[in-house]
N, C-alpha and C positions, 0 to 999 in steps of 0.2 A: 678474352675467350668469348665467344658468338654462342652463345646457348642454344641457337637458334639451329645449329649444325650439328652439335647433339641428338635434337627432337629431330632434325633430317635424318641423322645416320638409324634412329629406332623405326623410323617409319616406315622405311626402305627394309630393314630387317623385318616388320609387322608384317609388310606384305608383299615379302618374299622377292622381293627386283625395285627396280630404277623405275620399269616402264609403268608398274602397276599400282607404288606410291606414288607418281608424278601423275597417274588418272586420279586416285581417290582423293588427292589432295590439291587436284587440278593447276598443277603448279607444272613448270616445262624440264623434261627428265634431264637438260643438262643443268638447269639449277640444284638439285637436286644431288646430281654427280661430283659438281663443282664445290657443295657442302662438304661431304664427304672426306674428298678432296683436300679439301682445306685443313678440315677435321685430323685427319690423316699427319697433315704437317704440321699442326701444331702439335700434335702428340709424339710425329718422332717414331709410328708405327704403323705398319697396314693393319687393318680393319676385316676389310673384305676383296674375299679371292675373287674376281669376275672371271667369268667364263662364257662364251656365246649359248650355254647353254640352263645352267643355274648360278645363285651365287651363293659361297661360301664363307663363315664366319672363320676368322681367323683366331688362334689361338685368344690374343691380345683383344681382337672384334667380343667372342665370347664373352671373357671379362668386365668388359665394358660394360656390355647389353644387359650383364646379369644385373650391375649394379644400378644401373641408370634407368631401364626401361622400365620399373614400375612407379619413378618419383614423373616422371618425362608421362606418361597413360593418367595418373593422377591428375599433373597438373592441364592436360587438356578435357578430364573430363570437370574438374572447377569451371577451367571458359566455356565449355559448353551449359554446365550450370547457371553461370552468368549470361548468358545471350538468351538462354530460356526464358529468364523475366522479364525479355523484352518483347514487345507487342507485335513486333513487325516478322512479317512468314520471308524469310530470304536463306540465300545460302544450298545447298545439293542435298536432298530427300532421298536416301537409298533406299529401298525398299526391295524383297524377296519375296515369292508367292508361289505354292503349288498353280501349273499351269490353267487347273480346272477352275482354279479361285481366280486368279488373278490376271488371266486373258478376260474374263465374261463379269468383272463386279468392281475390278483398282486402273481401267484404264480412263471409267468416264468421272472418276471421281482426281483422277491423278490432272488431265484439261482443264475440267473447272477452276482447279486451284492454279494453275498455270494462268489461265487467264484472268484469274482474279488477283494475282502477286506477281508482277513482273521479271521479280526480285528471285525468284523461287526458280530453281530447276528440280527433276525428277530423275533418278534414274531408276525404271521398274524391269527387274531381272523375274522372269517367271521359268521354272523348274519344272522339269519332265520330274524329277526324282529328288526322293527328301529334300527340301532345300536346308543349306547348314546356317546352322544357329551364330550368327555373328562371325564365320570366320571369314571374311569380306567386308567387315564392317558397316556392316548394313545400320539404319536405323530403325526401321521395323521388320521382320519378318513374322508372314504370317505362315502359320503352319499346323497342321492335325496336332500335332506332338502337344500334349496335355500338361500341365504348369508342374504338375507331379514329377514328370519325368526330362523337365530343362533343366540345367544350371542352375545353381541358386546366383546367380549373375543374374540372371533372366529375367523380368518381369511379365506375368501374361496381364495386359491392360484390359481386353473386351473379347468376348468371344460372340462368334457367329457360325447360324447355322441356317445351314443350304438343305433345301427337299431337296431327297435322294431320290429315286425312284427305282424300277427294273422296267427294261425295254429291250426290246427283239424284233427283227424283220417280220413282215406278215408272211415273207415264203417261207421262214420256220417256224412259227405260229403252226401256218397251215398243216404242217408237218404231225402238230400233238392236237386235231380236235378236241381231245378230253381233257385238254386244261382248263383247271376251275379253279385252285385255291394255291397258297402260297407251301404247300406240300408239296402238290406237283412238281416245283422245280426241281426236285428232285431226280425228272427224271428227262430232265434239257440239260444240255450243255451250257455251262457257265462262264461266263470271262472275268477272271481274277484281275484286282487290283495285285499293285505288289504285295501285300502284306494280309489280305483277304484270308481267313479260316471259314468262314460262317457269317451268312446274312440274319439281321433278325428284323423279326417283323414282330407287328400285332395290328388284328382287324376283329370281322366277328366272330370269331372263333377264339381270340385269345392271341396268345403270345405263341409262334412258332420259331424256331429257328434252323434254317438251311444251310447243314455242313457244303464247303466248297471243296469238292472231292474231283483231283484227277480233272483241273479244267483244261481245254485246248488254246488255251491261251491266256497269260497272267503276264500282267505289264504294269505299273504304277502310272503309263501316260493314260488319260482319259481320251484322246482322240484315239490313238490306238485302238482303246477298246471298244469307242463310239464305229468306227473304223468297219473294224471284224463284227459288230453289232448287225452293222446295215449291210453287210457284206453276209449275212444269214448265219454265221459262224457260230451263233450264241447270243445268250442271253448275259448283260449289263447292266452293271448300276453304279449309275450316273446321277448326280446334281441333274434335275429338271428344267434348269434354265439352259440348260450344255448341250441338253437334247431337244429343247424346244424349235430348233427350225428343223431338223429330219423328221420329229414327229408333223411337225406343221406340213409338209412336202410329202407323207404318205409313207417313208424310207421306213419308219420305226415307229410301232404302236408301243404304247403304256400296258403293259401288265399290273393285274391286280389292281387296280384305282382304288378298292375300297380296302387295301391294306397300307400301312402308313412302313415306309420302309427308316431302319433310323438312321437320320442325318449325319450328314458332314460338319462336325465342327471344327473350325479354323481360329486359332488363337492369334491374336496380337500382342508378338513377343516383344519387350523392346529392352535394350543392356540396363539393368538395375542401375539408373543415376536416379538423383533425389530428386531433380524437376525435370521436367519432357519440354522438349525445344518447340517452340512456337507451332515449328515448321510438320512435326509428328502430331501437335493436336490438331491443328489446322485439317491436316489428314483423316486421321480420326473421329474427327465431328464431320466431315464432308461421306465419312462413307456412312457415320451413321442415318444423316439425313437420306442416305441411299438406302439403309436398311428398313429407311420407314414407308418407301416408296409400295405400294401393292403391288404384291408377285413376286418383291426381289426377296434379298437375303433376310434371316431376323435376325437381328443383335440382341443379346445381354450384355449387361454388366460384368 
C-alpha cells in the first residue's frame, strides 16, 4: 500500500480539484490523478465523481476522508515541524494580504528575501475583500481581523500599524470654506470602507467621533476609494503611505493634520503549529526591519 496516494487523494479533497492541489503542492496534476487512480484500484472502489465542472466525493471517497484526513493533516504538520528547526529559508511562502497592506509594505520585503535565498519562492495573493483565514493554505495571512475573533487554530504572531489619515480633492475642499475641525465632516460626504460605522479621532479638542451616515460610496477596496477621493466624490481614509503620491501631485490634500485619525492594524495570522518554518520568520524579521525604517509601518509584538 503507497501511503503516499492516500495523502494525494486528501490533498486534492483539501483543495477542492486536481488543478489546484497539483499548484499548492507544485507537483504535475497527472501525477496526482494517477495517485488517485491507483488509489482507486487498490481499494476496489471509486473515490471521486469528476466532472469538467467540480468534483464530487463518492459515497465510499466520503468514508475514507472522514477517517484518514485528520491522521494524513497531523502527520504533515509534524514535517513541517521538523523542517522548521532547520536553518535554511527554502520551499513556497504563501502568504494573503488586504490589498491596502500588502501592494505598498510585503512586496519589497517578499525581493529581498528572494534574493537573499535562492532556495525560496513567494507566492503573495493581495485581496480587494476579507482575505480568508487559511482556507488556501496560506502560511501567513495578514489581516484587520483581531486574535479575539480567529479560530483558535490561529495564531496572531505581531501586529502592525499603518497612519490612517482623511483626504479629499481640493475642488471639494473648495466646496466647504468653513472647514476647521474633525466635526465638520459631518457635513462632507464620506467614502465608506466595507465595514466603516464611525471614524474616531482625537486632537485638541479631545476625542470626537464621526458617525458614517448615508455615504455615496462604500467599497472595502482602498483604490477605489482613493479613486472617487481624487475624483471630488468625497472624503477618505486611507493608510498615508497609499495616499502619499496623489497628495504629493496636488490630487489630494490631508485634512486635519493636527488630528490623529486611528490606525489600521493588521495582524499576522499564521495556522497554530508549535514552531514557525524558517521560511515565515525569515518573513517576519525582514518586514520588521521595514517597520523600523522612518515613515513606514510600526510594529509591535
Amino acid at each position: 500500500m503507497n501511503w503516499d496516494d492516500f495523502d494525494a487523494f486528501c490533498q486534492v479533497v483539501d483543495h477542492g480539484g486536481f488543478s489546484a492541489a497539483a499548484r499548492a503542492l507544485e507537483r504535475p496534476k497527472s501525477s496526482l490523478s494517477a495517485s488517485v487512480a491507483r488509489l482507486e484500484a487498490q481499494l476496489g472502489t471509486r473515490l471521486l465523481e469528476r466532472t469538467t465542472r467540480r468534483l464530487r466525493l463518492t459515497e465510499a471517497g466520503e468514508s475514507l476522508y472522514r477517517d484518514i484526513a485528520r491522521p494524513f493533516s497531523q502527520l504533515r504538520e509534524v514535517a513541517v515541524d521538523a523542517m522548521a528547526q532547520g536553518a535554511r529559508v527554502q520551499g513556497t511562502l504563501r502568504i494573503a494580504a488586504p490589498y491596502e497592506f500588502g501592494a505598498h509594505h510585503l512586496s519589497s520585503v517578499a525581493c529581498r528575501l528572494l534574493a537573499l535565498h535562492p532556495q525560496l519562492k513567494v507566492q503573495l495573493d493581495v485581496e480587494h475583500d476579507r482575505v480568508p483565514l487559511f482556507e488556501r493554505h496560506y502560511d501567513i495571512v495578514f489581516s484587520p481581523i483581531e486574535q479575539g475573533f480567529a479560530p483558535a487554530t490561529v495564531v496572531a504572531r505581531r501586529v502592525y500599524s499603518l497612519e490612517r489619515g482623511v483626504f479629499a480633492s481640493p475642488e471639494l475642499m473648495a466646496r466647504f470654506p468653513d472647514f476647521a475641525g474633525a466635526e465638520d465632516l459631518n457635513a462632507l460626504p464620506l467614502l465608506a470602507g466595507g465595514d466603516d460605522s464611525a471614524w474616531s479621532f482625537s486632537g485638541p479638542d479631545g476625542a470626537v467621533k464621526v458617525e458614517v451616515r448615508n455615504p455615496p460610496l462604500r467599497s472595502g477596496n482602498a483604490e477605489v476609494r482613493l479613486r472617487a477621493a481624487i475624483a471630488g466624490l468625497g472624503v477618505a481614509r486611507i493608510t498615508a503611505t497609499f495616499c502619499a503620491p496623489a497628495v504629493a501631485q496636488g490630487r489630494l490634500v490631508r485634512l486635519l493634520p493636527q488630528w490623529t485619525c486611528e490606525p489600521l492594524r493588521i495582524y499576522a495570522l499564521l495556522p497554530g503549529r508549535r514552531l514557525v518554518p524558517a521560511k515565515v520568520r525569515a518573513f517576519l524579521d525582514g518586514l520588521e526591519q521595514e517597520a523600523a525604517q522612518p515613515g513606514s509601518l510600526a510594529a509591535t509584538p
